[in-house]
C-alpha positions as a LaTeX table, in Angstrom:
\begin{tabular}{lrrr}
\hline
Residue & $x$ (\AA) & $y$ (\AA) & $z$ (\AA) \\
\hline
Unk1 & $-66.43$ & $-23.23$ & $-5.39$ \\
Unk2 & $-63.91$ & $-23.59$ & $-8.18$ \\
Unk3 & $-64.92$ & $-20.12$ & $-9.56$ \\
Unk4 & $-64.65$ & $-18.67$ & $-5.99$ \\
Unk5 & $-60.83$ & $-20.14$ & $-5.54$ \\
Unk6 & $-59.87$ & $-18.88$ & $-9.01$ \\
Unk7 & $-61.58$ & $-15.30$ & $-8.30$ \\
Unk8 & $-59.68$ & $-15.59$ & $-5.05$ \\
Unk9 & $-55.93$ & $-16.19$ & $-6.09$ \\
Unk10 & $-55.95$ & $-14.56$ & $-9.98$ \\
Unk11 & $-54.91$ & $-10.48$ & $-9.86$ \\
Unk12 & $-56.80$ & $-8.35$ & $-12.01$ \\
Unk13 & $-52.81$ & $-6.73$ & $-12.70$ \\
Unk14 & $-50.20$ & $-8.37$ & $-14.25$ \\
Unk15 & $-47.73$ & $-7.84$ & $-11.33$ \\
Unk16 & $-49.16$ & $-8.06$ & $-7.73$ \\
Unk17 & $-48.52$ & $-5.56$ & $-5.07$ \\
Unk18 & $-48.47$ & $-5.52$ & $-1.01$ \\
Unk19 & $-51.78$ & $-8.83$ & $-1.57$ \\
Unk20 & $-54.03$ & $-10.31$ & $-3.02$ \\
Unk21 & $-57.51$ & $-9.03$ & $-1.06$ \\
Unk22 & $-58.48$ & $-5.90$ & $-0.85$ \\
Unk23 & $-58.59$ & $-2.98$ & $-3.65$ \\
Unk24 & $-55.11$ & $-2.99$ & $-5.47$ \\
Unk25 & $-54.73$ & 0.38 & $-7.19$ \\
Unk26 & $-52.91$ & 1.28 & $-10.10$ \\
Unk27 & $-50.60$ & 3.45 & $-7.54$ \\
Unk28 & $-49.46$ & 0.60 & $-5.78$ \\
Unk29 & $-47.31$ & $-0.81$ & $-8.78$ \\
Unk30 & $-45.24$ & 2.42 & $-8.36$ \\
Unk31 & $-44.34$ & 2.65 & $-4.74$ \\
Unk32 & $-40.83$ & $-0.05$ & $-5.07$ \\
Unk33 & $-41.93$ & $-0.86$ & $-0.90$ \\
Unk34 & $-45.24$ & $-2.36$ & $-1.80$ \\
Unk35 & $-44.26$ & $-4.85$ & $-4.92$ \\
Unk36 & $-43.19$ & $-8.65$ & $-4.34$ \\
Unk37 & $-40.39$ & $-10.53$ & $-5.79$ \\
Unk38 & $-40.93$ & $-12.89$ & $-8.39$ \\
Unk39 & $-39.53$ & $-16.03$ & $-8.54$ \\
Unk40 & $-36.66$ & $-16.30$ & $-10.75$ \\
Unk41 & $-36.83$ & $-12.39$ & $-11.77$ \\
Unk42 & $-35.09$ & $-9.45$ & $-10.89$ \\
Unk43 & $-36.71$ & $-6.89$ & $-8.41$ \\
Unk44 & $-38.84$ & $-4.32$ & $-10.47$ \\
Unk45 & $-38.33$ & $-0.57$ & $-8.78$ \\
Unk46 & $-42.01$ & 0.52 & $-9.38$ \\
Unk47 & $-41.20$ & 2.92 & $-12.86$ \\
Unk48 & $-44.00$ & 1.67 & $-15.20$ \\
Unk49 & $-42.50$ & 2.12 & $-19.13$ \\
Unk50 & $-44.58$ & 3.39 & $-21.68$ \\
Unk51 & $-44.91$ & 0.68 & $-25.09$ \\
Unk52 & $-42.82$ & 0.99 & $-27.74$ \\
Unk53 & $-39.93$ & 2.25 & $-26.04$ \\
Unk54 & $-36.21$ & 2.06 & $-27.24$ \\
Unk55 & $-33.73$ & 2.11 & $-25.52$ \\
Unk56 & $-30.22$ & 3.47 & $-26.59$ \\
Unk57 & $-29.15$ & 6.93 & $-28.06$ \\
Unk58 & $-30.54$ & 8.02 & $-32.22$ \\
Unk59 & $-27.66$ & 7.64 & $-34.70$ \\
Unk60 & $-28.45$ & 11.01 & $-36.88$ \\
Unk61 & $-25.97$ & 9.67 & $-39.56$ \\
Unk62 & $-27.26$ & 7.77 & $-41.91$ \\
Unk63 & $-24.63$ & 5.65 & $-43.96$ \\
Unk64 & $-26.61$ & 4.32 & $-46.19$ \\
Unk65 & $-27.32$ & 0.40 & $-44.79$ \\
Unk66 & $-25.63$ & $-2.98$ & $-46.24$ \\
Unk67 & $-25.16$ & $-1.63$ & $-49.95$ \\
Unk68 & $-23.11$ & 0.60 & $-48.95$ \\
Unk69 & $-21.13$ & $-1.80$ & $-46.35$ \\
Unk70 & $-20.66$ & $-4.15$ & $-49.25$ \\
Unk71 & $-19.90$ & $-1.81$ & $-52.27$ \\
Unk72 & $-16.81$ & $-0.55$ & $-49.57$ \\
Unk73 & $-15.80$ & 1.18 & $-46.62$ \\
Unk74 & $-17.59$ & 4.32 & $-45.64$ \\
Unk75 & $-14.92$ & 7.25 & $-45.17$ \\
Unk76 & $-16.22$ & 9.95 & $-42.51$ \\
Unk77 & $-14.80$ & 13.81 & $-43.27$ \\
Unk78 & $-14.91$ & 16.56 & $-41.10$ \\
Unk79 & $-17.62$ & 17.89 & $-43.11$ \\
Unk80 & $-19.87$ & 15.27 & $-42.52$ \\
Unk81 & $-19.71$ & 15.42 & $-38.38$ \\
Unk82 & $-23.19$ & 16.21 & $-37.25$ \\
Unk83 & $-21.90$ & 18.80 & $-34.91$ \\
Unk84 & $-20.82$ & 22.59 & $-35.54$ \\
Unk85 & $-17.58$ & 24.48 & $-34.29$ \\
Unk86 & $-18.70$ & 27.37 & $-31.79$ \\
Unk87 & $-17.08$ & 30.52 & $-32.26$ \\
Unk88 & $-15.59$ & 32.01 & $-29.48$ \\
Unk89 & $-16.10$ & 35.03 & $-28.41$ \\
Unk90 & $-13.22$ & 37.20 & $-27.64$ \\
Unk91 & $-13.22$ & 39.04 & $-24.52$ \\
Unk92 & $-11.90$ & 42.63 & $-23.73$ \\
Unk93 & $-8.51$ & 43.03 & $-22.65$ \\
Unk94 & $-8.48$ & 45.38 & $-19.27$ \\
Unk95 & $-4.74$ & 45.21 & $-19.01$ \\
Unk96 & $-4.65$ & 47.12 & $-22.52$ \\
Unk97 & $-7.18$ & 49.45 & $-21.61$ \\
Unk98 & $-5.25$ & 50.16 & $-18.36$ \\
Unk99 & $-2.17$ & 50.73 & $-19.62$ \\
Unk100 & $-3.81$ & 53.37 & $-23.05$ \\
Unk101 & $-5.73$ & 55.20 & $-19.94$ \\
Unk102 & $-2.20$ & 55.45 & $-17.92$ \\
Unk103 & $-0.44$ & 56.76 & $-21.00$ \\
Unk104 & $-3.30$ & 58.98 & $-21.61$ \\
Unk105 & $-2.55$ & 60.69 & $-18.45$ \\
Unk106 & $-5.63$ & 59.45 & $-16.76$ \\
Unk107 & $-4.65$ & 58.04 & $-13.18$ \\
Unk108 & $-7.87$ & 58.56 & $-10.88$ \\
Unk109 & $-10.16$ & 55.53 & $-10.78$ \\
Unk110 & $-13.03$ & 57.59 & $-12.27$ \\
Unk111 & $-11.35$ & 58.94 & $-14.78$ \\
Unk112 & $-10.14$ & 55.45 & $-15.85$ \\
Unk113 & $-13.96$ & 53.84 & $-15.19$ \\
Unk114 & $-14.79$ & 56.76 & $-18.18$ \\
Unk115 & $-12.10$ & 55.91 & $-20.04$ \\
Unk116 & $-12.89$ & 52.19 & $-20.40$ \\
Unk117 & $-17.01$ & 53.04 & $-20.81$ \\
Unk118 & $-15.85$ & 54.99 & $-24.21$ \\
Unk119 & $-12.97$ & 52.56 & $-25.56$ \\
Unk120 & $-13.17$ & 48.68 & $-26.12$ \\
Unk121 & $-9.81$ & 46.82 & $-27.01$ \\
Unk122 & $-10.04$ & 42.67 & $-27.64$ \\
Unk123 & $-7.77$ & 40.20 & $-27.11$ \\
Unk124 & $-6.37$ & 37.56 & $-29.74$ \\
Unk125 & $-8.68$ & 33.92 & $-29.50$ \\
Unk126 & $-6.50$ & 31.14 & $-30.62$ \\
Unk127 & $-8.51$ & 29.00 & $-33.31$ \\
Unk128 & $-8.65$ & 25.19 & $-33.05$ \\
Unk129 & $-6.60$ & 25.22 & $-36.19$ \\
Unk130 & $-3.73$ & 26.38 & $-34.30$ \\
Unk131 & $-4.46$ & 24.38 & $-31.17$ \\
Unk132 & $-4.50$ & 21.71 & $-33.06$ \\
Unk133 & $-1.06$ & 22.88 & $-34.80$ \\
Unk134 & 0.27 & 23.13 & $-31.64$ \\
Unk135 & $-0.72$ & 19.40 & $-30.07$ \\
Unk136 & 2.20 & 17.46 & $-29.15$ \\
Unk137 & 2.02 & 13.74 & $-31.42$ \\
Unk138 & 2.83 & 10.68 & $-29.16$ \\
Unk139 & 4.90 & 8.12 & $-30.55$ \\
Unk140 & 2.39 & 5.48 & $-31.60$ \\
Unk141 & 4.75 & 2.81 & $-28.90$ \\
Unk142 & 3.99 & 4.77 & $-26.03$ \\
Unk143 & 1.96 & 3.52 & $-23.14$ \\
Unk144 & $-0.35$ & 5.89 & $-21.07$ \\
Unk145 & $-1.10$ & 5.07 & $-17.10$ \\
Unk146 & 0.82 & 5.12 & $-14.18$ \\
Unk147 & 3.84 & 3.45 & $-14.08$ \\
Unk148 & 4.48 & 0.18 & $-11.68$ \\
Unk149 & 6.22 & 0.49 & $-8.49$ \\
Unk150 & 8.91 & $-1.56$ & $-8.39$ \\
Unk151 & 8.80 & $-4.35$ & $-6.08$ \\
Unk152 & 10.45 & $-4.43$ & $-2.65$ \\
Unk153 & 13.44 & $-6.85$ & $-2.34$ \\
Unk154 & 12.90 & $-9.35$ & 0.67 \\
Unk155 & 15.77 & $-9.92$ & 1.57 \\
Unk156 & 16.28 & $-5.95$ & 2.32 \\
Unk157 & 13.20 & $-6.39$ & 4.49 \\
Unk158 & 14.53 & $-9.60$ & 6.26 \\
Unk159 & 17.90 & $-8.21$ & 7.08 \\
Unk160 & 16.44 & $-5.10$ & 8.62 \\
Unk161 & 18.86 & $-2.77$ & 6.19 \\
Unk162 & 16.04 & $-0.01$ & 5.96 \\
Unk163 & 16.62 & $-0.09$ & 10.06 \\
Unk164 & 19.77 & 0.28 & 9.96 \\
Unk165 & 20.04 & 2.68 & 7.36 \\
Unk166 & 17.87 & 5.09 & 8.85 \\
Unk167 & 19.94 & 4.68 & 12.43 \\
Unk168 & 22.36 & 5.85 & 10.62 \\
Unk169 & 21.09 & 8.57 & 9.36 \\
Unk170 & 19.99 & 9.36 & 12.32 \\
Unk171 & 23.50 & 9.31 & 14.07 \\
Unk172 & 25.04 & 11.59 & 10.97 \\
Unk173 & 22.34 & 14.01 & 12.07 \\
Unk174 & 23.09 & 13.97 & 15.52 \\
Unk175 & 26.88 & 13.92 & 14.71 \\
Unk176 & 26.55 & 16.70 & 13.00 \\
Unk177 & 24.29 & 18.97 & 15.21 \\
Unk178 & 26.44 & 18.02 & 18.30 \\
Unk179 & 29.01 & 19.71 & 16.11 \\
Unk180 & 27.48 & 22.74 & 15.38 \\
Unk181 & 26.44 & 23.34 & 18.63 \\
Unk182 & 30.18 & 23.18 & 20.16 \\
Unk183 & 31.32 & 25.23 & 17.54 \\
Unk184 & 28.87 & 28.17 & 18.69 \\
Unk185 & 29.61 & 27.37 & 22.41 \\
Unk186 & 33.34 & 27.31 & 21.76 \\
Unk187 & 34.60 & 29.49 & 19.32 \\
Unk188 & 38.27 & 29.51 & 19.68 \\
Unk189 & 39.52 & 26.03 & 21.17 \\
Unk190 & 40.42 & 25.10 & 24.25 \\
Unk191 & 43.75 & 23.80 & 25.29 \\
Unk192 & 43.98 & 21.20 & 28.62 \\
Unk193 & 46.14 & 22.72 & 31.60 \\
Unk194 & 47.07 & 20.28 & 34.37 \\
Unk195 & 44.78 & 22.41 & 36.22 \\
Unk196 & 41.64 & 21.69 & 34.27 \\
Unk197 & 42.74 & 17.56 & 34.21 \\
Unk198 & 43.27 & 17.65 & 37.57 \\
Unk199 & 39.86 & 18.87 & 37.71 \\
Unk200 & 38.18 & 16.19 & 35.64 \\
Unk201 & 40.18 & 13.36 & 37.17 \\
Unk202 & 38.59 & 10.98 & 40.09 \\
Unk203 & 40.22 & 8.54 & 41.95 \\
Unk204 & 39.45 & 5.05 & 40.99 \\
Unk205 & 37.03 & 3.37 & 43.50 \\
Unk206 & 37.05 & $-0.06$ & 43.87 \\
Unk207 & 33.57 & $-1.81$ & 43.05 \\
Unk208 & 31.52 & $-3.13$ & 46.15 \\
Unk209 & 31.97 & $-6.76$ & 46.77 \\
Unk210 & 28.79 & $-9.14$ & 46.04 \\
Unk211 & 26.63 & $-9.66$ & 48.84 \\
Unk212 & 26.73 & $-12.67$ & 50.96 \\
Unk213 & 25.23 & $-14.11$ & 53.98 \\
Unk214 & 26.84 & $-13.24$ & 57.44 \\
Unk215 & 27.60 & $-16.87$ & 57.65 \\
Unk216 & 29.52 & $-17.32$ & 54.74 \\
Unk217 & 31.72 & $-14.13$ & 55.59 \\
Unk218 & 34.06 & $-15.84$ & 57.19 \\
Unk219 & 36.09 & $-19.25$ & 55.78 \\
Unk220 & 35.62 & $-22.64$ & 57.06 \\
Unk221 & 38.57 & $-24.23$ & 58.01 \\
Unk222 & 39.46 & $-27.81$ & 58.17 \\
Unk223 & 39.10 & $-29.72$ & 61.13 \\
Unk224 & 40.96 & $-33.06$ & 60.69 \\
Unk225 & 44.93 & $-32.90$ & 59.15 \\
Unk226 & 45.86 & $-36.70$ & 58.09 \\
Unk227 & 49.17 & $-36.02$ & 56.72 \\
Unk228 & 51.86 & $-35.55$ & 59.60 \\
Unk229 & 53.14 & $-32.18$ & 58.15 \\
Unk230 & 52.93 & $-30.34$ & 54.94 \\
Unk231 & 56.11 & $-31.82$ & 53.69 \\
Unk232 & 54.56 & $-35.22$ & 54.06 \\
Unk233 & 51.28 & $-34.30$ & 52.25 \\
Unk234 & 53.30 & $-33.02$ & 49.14 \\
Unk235 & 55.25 & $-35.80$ & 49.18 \\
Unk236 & 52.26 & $-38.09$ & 48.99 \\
Unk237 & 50.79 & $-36.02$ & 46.37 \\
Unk238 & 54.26 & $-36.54$ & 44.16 \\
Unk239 & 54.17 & $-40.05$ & 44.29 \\
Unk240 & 50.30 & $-40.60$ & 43.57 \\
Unk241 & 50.96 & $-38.48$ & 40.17 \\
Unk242 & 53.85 & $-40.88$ & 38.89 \\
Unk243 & 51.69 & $-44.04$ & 39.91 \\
Unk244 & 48.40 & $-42.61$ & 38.14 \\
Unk245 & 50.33 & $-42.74$ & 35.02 \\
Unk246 & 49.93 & $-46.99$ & 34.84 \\
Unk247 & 46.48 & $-46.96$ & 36.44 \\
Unk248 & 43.00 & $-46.98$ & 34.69 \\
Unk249 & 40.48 & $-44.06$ & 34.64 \\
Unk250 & 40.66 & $-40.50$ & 34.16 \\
Unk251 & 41.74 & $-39.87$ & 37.64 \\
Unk252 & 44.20 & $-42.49$ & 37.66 \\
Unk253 & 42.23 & $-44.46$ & 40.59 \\
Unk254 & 42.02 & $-47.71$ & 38.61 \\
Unk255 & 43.67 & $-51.17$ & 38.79 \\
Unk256 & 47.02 & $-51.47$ & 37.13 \\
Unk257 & 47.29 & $-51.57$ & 33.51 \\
Unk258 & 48.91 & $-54.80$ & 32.21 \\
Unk259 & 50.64 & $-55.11$ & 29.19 \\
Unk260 & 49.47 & $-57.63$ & 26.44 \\
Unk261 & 51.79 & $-59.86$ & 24.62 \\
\hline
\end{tabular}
């Protein structure tokens, strides 16, 4: 029984595939879809490396181990670089061989398709010598990237100036095509006749009253008169003013004021 268990969960492969039962092939440890994750590993993508692999790029130069690193620094020349300078190639110059075939007297396109089968002219190649020559040294302070933005001031952005700078802008624009257009409308200027204000003039109107209920329209009058005449009621009025002067309250309706000792 024990033999039949261990039979049952051991794999004849060192990393399991899709399961346990069945025939596992050696084909099934390639396909990535059919391998399991193992616990506390990263997930293998089914490339099976051969033994004895390293990993890396070869170092062809070979400067000569720790003796060398302690007996001093190794100096690299030119003429030890593992690579070789191509040669390039110069390449015919067409614009020459138009301009001999022209001065040749040959102006047909045949004649000038012969004319550049029999002759070959080449143009200059600039060595790396001189390319080199001609490279541009950086000062050994300066700083390569992008420069940073500055930052936008808040305060611009809280007072709305950008807003109202571009209205402006926007009003100097306007200004200034209104102006152009009555210059090409008018070109002379126009003087104002009392004909032509006369014209332009309206009468003032008088604005519509508010609206108001038919009710209201006309005033309510008072229906009781206490005072005998209207010389009586201003004479009351008269003498309540110079007596609200001792009494209490701000409308003078109070009891007398008395004066303290």
């Amino acid at each position: 029984m024990a033999a039949d268990t261990l039979s049952l969960f051991e794999s004849p492969y060192k990393y399991t595939a899709a399961g346990e039962l069945g025939i596992n092939r050696d084909t099934m440890l390639q396909n990535e879809l059919l391998l399991r994750t193992e616990l506390g590993k990263p997930k293998r993508r089914g490339v099976i490396i051969p033994a004895g692999t390293t990993y890396g790029r070869p170092n062809g130069m070979r400067d000569g181990g720790s003796s060398e690193a302690l007996h001093g620094w190794p100096t690299i020349s030119s003429s030890t670089l593992p690579f070789k300078r191509k040669e390039k190639a110069s390449q015919r110059d067409f614009m020459a061989l138009n301009r001999a075939a022209v001065s040749a007297g040959l102006v047909t396109a045949n004649a000038q398709y012969e004319f550049r089968a029999t002759h070959d002219v080449r143009g200059k190649t600039t060595s790396e010598e001189g390319q080199r020559n001609r490279t541009r040294r950086m000062p050994p302070s300066m700083v390569y990237g992008i420069s940073t933005r500055p930052s936008t001031p808040i305060f611009d952005l809280l007072e709305h100036k950008y807003q109202d700078k571009w209205l402006q802008e926007r009003r100097k624009l306007e200004l200034a095509k209104r102006q152009e257009e009555s210059k090409k409308r008018s070109p002379g200027q126009v003087y104002e006749t009392r004909a032509t204000l006369l014209r332009t003039y309206q009468n003032p109107v008088d604005p519509d009253p508010l609206w108001q209920m038919p009710k209201f329209k006309n005033n309510a009058q008072p229906s009781l008169q206490t005072f005998r005449s209207g010389r009586a009621r201003t004479f009351a009025y008269d003498n309540f003013e110079s007596d609200m002067i001792s009494r209490k309250g701000n409308l003078g309706h109070g009891t007398y004021e008395s004066a303290k000792n």
